[in-house]
VOGU-3710 file (C-alpha; in Angstrom, 3 decimals, decimal comma):
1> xxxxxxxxxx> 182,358/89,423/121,335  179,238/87,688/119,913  176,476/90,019/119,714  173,172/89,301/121,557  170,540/86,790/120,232  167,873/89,508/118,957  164,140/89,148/120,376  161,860/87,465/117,822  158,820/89,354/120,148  160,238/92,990/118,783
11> xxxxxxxxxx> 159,350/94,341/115,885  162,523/94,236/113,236  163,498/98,231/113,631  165,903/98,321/110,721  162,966/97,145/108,331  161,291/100,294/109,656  164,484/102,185/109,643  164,972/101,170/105,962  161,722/101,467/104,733  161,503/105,071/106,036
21> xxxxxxxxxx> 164,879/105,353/104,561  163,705/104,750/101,375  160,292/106,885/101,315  162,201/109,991/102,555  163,264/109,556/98,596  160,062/109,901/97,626  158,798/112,626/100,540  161,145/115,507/99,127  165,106/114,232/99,884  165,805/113,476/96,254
31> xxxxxxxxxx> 164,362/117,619/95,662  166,085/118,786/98,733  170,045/117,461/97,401  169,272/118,487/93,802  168,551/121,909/95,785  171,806/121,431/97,396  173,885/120,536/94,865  172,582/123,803/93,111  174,771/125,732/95,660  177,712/124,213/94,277
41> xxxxxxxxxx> 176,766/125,052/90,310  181,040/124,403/89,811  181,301/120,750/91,633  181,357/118,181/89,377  180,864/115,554/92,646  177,317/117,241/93,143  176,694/117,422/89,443  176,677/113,930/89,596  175,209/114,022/92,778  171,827/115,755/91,430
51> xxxxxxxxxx> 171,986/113,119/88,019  171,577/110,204/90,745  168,036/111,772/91,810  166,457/111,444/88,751  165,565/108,155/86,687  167,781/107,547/83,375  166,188/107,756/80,680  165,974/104,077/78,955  169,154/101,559/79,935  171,515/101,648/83,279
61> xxxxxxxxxx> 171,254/103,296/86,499  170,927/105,525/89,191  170,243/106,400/92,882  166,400/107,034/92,028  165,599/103,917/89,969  166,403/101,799/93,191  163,955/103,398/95,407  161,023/101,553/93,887  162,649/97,857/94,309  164,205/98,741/97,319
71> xxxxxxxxxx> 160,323/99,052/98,507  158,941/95,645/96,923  162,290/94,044/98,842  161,726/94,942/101,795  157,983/94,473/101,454  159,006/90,522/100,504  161,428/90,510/104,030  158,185/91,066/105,799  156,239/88,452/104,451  158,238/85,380/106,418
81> xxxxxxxxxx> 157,319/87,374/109,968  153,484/87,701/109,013  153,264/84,479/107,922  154,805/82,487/110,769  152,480/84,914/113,139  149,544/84,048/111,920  149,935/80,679/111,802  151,223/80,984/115,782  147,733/82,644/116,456  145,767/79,539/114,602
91> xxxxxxxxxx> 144,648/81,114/110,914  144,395/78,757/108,772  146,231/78,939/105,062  143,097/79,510/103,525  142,847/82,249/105,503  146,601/83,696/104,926  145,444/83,020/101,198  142,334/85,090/101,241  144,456/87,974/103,349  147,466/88,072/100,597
101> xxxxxxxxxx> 144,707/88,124/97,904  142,732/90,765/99,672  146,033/92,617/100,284  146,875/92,386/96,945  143,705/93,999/95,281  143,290/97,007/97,883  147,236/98,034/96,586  145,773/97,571/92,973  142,778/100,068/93,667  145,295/102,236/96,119
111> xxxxxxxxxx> 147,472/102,499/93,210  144,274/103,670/90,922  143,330/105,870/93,336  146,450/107,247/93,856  146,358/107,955/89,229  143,586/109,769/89,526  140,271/106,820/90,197  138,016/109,534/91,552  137,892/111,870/88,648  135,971/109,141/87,296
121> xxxxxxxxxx> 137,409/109,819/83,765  138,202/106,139/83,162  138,939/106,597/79,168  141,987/108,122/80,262  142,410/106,550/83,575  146,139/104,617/83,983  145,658/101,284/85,496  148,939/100,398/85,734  150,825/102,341/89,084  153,412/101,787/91,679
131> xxxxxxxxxx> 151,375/100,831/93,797  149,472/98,571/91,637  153,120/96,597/91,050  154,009/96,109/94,654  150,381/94,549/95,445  150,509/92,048/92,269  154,299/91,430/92,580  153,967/90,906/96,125  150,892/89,178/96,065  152,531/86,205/93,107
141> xxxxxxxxxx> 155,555/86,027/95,244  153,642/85,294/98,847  151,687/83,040/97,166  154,501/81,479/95,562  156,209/81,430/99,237  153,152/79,589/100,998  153,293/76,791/98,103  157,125/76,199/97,321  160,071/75,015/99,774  163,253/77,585/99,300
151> xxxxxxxxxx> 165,133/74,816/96,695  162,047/74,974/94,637  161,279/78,480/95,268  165,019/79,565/93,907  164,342/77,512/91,203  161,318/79,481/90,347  162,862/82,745/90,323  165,490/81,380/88,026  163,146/80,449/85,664  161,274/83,286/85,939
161> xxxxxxxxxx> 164,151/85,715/85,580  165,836/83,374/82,531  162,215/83,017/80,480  161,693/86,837/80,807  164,913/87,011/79,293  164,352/84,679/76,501  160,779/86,632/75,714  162,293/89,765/75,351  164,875/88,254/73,311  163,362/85,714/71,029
171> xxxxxxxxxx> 160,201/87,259/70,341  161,102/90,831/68,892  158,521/93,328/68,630  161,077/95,301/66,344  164,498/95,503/64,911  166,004/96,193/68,274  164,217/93,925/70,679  165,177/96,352/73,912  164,334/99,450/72,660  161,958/101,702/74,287
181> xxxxxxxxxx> 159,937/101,580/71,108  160,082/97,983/69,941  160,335/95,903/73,341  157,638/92,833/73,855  156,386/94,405/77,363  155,023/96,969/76,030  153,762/95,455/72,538  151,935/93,078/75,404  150,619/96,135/77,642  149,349/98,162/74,074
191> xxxxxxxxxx> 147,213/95,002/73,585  146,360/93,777/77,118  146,721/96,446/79,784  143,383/98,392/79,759  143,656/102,205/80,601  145,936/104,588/79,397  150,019/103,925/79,125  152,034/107,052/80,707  154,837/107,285/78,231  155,072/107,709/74,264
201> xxxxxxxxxx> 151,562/108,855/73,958  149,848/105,426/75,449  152,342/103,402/73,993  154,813/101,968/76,779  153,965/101,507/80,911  156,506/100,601/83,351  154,270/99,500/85,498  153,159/97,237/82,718  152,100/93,398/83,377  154,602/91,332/81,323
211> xxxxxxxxxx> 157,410/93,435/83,479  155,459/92,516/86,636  156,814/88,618/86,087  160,631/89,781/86,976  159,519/92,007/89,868  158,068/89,288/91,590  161,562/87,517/91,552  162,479/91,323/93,414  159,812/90,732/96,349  160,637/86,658/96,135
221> xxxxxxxxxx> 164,724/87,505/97,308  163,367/89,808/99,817  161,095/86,578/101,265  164,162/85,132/101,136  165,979/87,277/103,148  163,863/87,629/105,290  163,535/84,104/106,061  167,782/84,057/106,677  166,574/86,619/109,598  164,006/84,319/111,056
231> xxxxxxxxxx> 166,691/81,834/111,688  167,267/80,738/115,151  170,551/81,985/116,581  171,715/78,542/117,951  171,735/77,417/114,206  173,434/80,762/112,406  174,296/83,573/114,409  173,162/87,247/113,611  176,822/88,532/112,712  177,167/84,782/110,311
241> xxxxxxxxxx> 173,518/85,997/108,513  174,932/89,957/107,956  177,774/87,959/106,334  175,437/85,706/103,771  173,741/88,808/103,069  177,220/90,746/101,712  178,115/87,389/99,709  174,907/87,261/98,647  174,771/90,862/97,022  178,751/90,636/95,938
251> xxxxxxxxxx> 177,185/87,451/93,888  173,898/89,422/92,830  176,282/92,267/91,391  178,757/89,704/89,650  175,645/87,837/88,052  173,860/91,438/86,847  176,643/92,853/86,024  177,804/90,061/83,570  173,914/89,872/82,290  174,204/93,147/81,606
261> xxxxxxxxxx> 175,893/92,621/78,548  173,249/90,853/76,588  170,182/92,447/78,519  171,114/95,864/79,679  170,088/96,810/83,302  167,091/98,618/82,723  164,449/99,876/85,305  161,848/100,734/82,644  161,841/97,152/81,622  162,621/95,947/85,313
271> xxxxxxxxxx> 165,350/93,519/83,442  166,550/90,450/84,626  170,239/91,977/85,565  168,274/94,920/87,285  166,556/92,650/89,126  170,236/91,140/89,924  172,056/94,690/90,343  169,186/96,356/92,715  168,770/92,910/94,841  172,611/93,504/95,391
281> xxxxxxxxxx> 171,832/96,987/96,282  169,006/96,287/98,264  171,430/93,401/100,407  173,827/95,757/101,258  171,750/98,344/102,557  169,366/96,165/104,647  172,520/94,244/106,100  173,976/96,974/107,384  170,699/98,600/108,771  169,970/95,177/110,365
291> xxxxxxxxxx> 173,773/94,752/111,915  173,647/98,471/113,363  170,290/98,325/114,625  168,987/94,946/115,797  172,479/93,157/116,521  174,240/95,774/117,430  171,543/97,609/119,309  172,221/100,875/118,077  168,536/102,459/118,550  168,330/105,734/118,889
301> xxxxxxxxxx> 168,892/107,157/116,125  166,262/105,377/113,798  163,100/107,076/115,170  162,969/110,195/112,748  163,346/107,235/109,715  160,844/104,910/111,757  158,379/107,387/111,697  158,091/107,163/108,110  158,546/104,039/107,343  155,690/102,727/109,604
311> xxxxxxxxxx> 153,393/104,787/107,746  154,776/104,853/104,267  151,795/104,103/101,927  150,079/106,896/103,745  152,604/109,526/103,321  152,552/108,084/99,494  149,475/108,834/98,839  148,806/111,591/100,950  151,500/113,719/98,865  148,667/113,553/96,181
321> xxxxxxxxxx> 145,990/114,772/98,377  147,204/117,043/100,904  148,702/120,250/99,797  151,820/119,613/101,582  153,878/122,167/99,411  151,335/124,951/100,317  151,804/124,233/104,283  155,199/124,216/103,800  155,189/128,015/101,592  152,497/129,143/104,788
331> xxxxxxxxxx> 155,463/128,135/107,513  158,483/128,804/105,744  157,610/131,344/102,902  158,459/134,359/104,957  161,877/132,656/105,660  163,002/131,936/102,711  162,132/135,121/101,265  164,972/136,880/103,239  167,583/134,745/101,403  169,216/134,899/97,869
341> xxxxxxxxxx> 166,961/132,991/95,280  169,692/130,229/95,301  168,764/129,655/98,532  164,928/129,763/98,359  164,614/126,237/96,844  166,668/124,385/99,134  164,750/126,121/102,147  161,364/125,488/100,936  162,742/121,719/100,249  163,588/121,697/103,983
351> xxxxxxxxxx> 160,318/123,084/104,959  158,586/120,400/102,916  160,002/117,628/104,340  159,629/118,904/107,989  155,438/119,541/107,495  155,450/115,925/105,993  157,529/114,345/109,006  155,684/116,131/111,292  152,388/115,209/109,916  153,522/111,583/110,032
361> xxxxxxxxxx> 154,836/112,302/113,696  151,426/113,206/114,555  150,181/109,804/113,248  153,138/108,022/115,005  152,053/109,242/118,365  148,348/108,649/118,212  149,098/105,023/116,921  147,614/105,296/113,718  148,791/103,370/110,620  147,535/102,378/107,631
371> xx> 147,587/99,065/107,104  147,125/97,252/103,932
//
């Protein structure tokens, strides 16, 4: 049976639903499994459970280096709906311009803020942030959108992906022109990036700027996507898109996986077959959110990941103001003091992530967002 057309008024749940999938990462679920998995000290499935909730340390992959362009993604399947809104209410590009520009810069300064900006130490001050990658990445790739048709578009995310390729390749900063010690990004970031670098005593960022060029590509396939959504359903039907989006990422994989050979799949570097493997990743994960909840209609369930992901820069930065970890010792101390130590972390992991949902609860019923 052909599911029903979805209403373009709504707001798209499962970008919510995924969004606040992906922060709950970040807001203490990575901590809480690795808790978990502690239980099971003899299980070599949660051994390699907990590995996936940390970063490797240079070349391939886990769980936790997807989080981050998971994010940017789904920030770039957003961009189509805002766009086509507010030209429907009568602002002018200029105007979009001067809103993705302004957007841009407050993530920049959000993501300073977030390293420390108010200490007002700015010697030692890291420019470079999270943050500070989704507002530039996303800002070049909006920008990008609003100037390029899709054929031309695609075509500059090849080249984009290909040249960064052919930098890191042809212009060798060392003997081994990937290494963490000898790669062009950060030869470029020692010499342009002002601030301090995080790793290697100030002398590598992955937040860098040179690496910002294939993340754009990242938030440029999520514009993509989410212009496949915005599709009437008299010209593709919703069930026909979900389908696009699996061949899509089952090609994404293919390509990164193959790339991989001659440019390893490296989040540090944000690589041109990351960029590939995580898109895949990101595909998958967003088509089935989207077939369960908006063509399927499956509801319900999504509020307690909604809640998150409608406020998710403010529970980002809030985790680095608020003393979450301190509310959650006040509520749940006494608890988890009547339990064997093995047990203590994995309660006081629950009762961090319930004070931070809560909090953002709180904010979800009195309508207040942050907005960037």
């Amino acid at each position: 049976m052909e599911s029903q057309e979805i209403n373009r008024k709504e707001r798209l749940l499962s970008l919510d639903a995924l969004r606040g999938f992906d922060m709950l990462f970040i807001m203490g679920l990575s901590g809480w499994i690795v808790s978990l998995c502690g239980l099971f000290p003899s299980s070599g499935f949660m051994s390699w459970l907990s590995s996936q909730m940390s970063h490797v340390e240079w070349n391939g992959l886990s769980h936790h280096d997807t989080i981050f362009p998971l994010f940017l993604f789904i920030a770039g399947i957003s961009f189509p709906f805002s766009i086509a809104k507010q030209r429907k209410s009568g602002k002018t590009e200029r105007q979009i311009f001067m809103k993705v520009i302004k957007r841009g810069v407050v993530l920049i300064f959000l993501g300073m803020v977030y390293n420390g900006f108010f200490k007002l130490d700015f010697e030692h001050l890291r420019c470079a942030s999270v943050l500070g990658r989704i507002g530039l990445a996303w800002m070049i790739s909006a920008l990008l959108f609003m100037r390029f048709k899709p054929k031309a578009l695609a075509a500059v995310a090849a080249v984009i992906l290909v040249g960064y390729w052919l930098l890191l390749w042809l212009v060798p900063g060392g003997p081994d022109t990937y290494s963490f010690e000898h790669n062009l990004a950060g030869a470029v970031d020692r010499v342009l990036l002002p601030g301090r670098l995080i790793y290697g005593d100030n002398h590598f960022d992955p937040e860098g700027l040179l690496s910002t060029l294939p993340a754009v590509v990242t938030a440029m396939l999520g514009m993509f996507t989410g212009q496949l959504i915005r599709l009437p359903g008299d010209k593709i039907s919703e069930n026909r898109k979900v389908l696009y989006m699996l061949a899509a990422a089952v090609a994404f994989l293919t390509v990164g996986w193959a790339w991989s050979y001659v440019f390893p799949v490296n989040k540090m570097l944000w690589s041109s077959s990351f960029v590939c493997v995580v898109a895949a990743y990101s595909l998958l994960l967003f088509a089935a959110f989207y077939y369960v909840i908006d063509v399927k209609g499956c509801r319900k369930w999504t509020l307690f990941f909604r809640v998150v992901g409608m406020n998710s820069i403010t529970i980002y930065l809030a985790q680095s103001i608020i003393n979450f970890s301190q509310a959650s010792r006040f509520f749940f101390g006494g608890l988890a003091g009547k339990f064997p130590e093995v047990w203590t972390t994995l309660i006081n992991s629950t009762g961090y992530i319930i004070v931070c949902w809560l909090f953002l609860y709180f904010l979800y019923r009195k309508n207040v967002f942050l907005k960037v």
